[in-house]
C-alpha positions as CSV (number, residue, x, y, z in Angstrom):
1,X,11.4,-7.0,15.8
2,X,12.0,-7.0,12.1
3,X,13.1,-3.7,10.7
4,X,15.5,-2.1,13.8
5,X,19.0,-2.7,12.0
6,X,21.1,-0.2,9.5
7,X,18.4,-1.0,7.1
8,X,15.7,-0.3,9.0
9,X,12.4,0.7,6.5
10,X,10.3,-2.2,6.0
11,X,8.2,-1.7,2.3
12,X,5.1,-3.7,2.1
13,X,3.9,-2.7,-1.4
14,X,5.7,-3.2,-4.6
15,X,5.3,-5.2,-7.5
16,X,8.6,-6.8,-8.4
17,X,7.9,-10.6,-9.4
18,X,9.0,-10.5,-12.7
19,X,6.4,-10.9,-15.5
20,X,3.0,-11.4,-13.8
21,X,1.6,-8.5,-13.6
22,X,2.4,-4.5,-14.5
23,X,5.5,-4.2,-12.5
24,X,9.2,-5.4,-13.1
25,X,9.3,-7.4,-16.3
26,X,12.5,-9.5,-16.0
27,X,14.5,-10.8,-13.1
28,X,16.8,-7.9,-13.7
29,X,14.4,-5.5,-13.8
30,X,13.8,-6.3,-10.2
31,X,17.4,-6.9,-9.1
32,X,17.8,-2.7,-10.1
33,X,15.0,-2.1,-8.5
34,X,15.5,-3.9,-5.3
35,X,19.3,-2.4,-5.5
36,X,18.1,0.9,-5.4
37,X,16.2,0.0,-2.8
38,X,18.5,-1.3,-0.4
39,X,20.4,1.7,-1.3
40,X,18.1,4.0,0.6
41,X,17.8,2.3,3.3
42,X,15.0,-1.0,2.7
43,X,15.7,-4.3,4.7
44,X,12.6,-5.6,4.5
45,X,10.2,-6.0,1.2
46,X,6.7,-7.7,0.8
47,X,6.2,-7.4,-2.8
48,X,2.5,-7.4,-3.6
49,X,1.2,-8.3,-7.4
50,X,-1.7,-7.8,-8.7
51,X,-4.3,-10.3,-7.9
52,X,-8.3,-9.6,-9.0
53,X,-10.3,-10.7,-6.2
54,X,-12.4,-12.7,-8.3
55,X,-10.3,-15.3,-9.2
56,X,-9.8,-16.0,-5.9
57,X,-13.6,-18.0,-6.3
58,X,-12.6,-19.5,-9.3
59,X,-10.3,-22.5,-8.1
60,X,-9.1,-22.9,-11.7
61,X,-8.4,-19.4,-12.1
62,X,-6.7,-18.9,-9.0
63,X,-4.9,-22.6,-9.7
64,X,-3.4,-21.2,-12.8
65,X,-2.5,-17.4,-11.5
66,X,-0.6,-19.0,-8.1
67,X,1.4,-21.4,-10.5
68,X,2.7,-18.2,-12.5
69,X,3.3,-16.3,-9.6
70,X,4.6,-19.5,-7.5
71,X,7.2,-20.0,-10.7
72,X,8.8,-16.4,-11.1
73,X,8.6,-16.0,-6.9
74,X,11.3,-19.1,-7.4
75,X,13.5,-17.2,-9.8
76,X,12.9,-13.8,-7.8
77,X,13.7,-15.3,-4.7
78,X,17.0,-17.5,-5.4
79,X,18.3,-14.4,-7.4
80,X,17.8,-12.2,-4.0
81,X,19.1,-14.4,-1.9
82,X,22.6,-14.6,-3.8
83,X,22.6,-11.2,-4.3
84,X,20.9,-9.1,-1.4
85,X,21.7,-11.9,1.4
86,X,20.5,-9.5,4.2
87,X,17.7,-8.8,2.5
88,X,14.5,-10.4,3.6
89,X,12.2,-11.0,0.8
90,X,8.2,-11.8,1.5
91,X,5.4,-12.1,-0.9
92,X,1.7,-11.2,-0.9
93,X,-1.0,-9.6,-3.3
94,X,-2.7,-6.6,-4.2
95,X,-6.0,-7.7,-4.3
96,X,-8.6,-6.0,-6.1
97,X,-11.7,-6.0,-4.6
98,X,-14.3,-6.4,-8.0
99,X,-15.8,-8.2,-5.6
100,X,-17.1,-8.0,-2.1
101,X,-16.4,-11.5,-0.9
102,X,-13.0,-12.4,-2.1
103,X,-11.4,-16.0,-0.7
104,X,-8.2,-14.9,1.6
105,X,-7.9,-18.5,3.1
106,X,-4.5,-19.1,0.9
107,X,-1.5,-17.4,2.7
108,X,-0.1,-16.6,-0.2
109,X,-2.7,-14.3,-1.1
110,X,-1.7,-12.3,2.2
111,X,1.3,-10.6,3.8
112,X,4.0,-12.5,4.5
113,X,1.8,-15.4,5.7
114,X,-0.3,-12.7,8.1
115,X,-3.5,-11.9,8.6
116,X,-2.6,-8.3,6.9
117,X,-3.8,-8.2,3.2
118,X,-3.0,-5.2,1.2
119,X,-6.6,-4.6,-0.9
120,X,-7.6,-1.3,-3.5
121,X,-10.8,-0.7,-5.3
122,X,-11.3,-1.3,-8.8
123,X,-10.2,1.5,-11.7
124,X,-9.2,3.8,-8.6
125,X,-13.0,4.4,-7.5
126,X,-14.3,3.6,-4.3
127,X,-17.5,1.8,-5.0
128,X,-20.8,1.7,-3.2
129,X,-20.6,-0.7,-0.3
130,X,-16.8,0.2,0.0
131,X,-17.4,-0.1,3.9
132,X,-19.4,-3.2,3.8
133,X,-16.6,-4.9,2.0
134,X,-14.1,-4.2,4.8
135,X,-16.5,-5.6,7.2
136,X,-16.9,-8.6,5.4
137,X,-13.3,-8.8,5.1
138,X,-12.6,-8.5,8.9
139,X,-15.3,-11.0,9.8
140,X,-13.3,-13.4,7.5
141,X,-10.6,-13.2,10.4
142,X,-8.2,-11.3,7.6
143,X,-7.1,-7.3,8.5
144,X,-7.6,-5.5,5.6
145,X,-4.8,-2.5,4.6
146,X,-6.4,-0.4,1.9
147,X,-3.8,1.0,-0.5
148,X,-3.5,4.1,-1.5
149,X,-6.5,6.2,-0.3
150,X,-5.2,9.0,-1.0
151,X,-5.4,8.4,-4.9
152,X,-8.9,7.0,-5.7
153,X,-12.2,9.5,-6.6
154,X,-15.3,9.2,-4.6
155,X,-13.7,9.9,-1.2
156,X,-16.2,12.8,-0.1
157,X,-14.6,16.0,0.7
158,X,-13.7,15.5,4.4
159,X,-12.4,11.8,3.8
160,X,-15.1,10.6,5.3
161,X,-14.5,6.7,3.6
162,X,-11.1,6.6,5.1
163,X,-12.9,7.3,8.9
164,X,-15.5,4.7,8.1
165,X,-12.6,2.3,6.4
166,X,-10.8,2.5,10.2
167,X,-14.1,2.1,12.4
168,X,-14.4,-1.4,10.6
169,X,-10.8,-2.4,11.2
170,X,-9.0,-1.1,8.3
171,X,-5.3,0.1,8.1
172,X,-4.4,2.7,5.3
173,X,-1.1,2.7,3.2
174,X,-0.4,6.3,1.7
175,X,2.9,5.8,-1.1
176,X,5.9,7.9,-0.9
177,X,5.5,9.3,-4.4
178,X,1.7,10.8,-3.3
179,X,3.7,13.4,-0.5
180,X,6.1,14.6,-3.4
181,X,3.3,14.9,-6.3
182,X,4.2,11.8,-8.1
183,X,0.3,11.4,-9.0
184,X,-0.8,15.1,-8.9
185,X,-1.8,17.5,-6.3
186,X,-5.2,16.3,-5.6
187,X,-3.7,13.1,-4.4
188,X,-0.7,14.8,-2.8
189,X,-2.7,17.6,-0.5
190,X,-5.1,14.2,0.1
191,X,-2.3,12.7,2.1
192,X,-1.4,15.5,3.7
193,X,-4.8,15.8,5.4
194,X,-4.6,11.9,6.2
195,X,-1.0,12.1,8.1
196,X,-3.0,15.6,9.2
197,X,-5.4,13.6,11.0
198,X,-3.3,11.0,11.9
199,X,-4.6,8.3,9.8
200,X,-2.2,6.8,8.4
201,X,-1.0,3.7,9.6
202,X,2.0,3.1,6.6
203,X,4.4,4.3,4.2
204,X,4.8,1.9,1.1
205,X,6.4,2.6,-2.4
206,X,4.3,0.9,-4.8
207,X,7.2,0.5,-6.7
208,X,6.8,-1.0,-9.8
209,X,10.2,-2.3,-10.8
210,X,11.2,-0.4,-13.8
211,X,14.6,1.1,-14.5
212,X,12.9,4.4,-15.5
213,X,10.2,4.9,-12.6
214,X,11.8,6.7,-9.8
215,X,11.2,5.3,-6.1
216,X,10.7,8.5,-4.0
217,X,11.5,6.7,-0.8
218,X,13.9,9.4,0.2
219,X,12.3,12.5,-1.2
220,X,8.7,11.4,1.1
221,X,11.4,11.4,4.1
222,X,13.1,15.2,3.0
223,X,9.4,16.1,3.5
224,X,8.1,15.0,6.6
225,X,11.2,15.8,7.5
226,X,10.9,19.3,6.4
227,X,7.7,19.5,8.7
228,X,8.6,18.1,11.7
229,X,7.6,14.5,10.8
230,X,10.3,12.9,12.3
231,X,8.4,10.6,14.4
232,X,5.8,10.4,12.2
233,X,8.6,8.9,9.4
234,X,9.5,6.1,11.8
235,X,6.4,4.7,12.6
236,X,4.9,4.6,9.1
237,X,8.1,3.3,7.6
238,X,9.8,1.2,9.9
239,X,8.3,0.3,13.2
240,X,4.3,-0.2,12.2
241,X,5.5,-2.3,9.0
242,X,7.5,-4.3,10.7
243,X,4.9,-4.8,13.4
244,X,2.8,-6.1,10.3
245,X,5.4,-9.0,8.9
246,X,5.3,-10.0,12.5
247,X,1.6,-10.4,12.6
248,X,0.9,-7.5,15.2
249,X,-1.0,-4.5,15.4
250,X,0.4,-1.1,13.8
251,X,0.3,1.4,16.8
252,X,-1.2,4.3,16.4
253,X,0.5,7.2,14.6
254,X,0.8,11.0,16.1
255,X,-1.0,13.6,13.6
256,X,1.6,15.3,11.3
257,X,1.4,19.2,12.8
258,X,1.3,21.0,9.2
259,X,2.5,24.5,8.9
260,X,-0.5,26.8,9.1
261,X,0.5,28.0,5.7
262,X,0.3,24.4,4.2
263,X,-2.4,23.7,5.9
264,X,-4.7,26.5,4.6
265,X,-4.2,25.2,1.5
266,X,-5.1,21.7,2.1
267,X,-8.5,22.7,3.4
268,X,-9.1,25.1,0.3
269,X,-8.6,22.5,-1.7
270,X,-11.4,20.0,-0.2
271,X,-13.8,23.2,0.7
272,X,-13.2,23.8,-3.5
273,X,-14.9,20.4,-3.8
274,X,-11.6,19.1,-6.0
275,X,-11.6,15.6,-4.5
276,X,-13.4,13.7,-6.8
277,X,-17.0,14.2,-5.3
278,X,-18.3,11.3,-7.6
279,X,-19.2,8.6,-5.4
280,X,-18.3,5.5,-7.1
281,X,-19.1,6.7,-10.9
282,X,-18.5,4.2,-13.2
283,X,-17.5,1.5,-10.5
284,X,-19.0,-1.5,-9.4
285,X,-21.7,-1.6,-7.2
286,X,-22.2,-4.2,-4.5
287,X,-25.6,-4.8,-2.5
């Protein structure tokens, strides 16, 4: 199984083709990035541009985006492969979902060449439908992984999306920097009661390839560490990410046992009703 050597964690969300999208801009931006990477421990990457779901029904569009993406994958890829030779690079997208049917026939558009494709909602806000969408997804024959749950508005104030998100198939991918604040506390005490709950299925950096963002990979593993999470590390970082490059199942994940302390604080967070509580405001809406 991919993912078992000294470099064990497997990433499956970054965005480190140079130049197409918000993420590393040159090939050297993503060579320090991927360095740093390696450093703590990475073996495995799937990096993950952006991709609007849209143009995946617009062969012209999606034509001319594969051919950018297709040209600096080449540059990425050759430049890896002299420099991190036991690294194994993959590819896929971070599809947006502005639209409930996107096309996910290409493999490119998914993990690795899986059935796994990493999808988020538009302008962080889950809209309307959000559930439908998955289903429609999964009866495409594709397994969705929503990214970063923990980080969009609209959520309700028990989660309840995510628990919907899973009955219709769905994987979630929390990222390091949410368990160490990197995008506030909301989001942060929002993970917590995911891994809480045990529904998290992986661990992902979203790492966006600049010199100056920090990568957080090892301060998410001080934490769980810190509370117990040992286990709970290791099957969201290594073994259920590399079940996804090799096309299987994640297994399911033990609920992180928060300190009482912790998680008092967690639930007077969501009982405060600081989670975002509106549905889907300003996001589009599907029928």
């Amino acid at each position: 199984m991919t993912g078992t050597g000294a470099n064990d964690l497997v990433d499956l969300h970054s965005h480190l083709i140079p130049g197409v999208d918000d993420g590393a801009r040159t090939v050297e931006d993503a060579l320090e990035g991927i360095g740093r990477m390696v450093k703590v421990g990475v073996g495995s990457i799937v990096t993950t541009p952006h991709l609007d779901g849209s143009v995946t029904s617009d062969p012209r569009a999606f034509r001319t985006r594969m051919d950018e993406v297709d040209a600096a994958w080449k540059r990425l890829s050759e430049a890896v492969a002299e420099q991190f030779p036991g690294l194994r690079l993959e590819r896929g997208h971070e599809v947006m979902l502005d639209t409930p049917d996107p096309v996910l026939t290409d493999p490119r558009v998914r993990l690795a060449e899986t059935d796994f494709v990493l999808v988020e909602w538009p302008r962080l806000q889950v809209p309307p439908g959000s559930t439908r969408a998955i289903a429609r997804i999964r009866s495409a024959d594709a397994r969705p992984i929503v990214a970063h749950p923990e980080r969009y508005s609209g959520m309700g104030p028990e989660m309840d999306l995510a628990a919907e998100w899973r009955l219709e198939g769905a994987l979630l991918q929390v990222n390091h920097g949410s368990l160490v604040g990197r995008y506030g506390p909301r989001a942060r005490e929002r993970a917590l009661l995911l891994l809480q709950r045990g529904w998290v299925d992986l661990l992902s950096s979203d790492f966006h390839g600049r010199s100056h963002l920090k990568l957080h990979i090892r301060e998410a593993r001080e934490v769980l560490m810190e509370w117990g999470g040992e286990e709970q590390w290791r099957m969201l970082t290594s073994v259920n990410p590399a079940r996804v490059l090799d096309n299987e199942f994640p297994l399911p994940v033990p609920p992180l046992p928060l300190p009482g302390g912790l998680w008092t604080r967690v639930r007077s967070l969501f009982r405060s009703g600081k989670d975002g509580g509106d549905r889907g405001k300003g996001a589009v809406e599907w029928g």
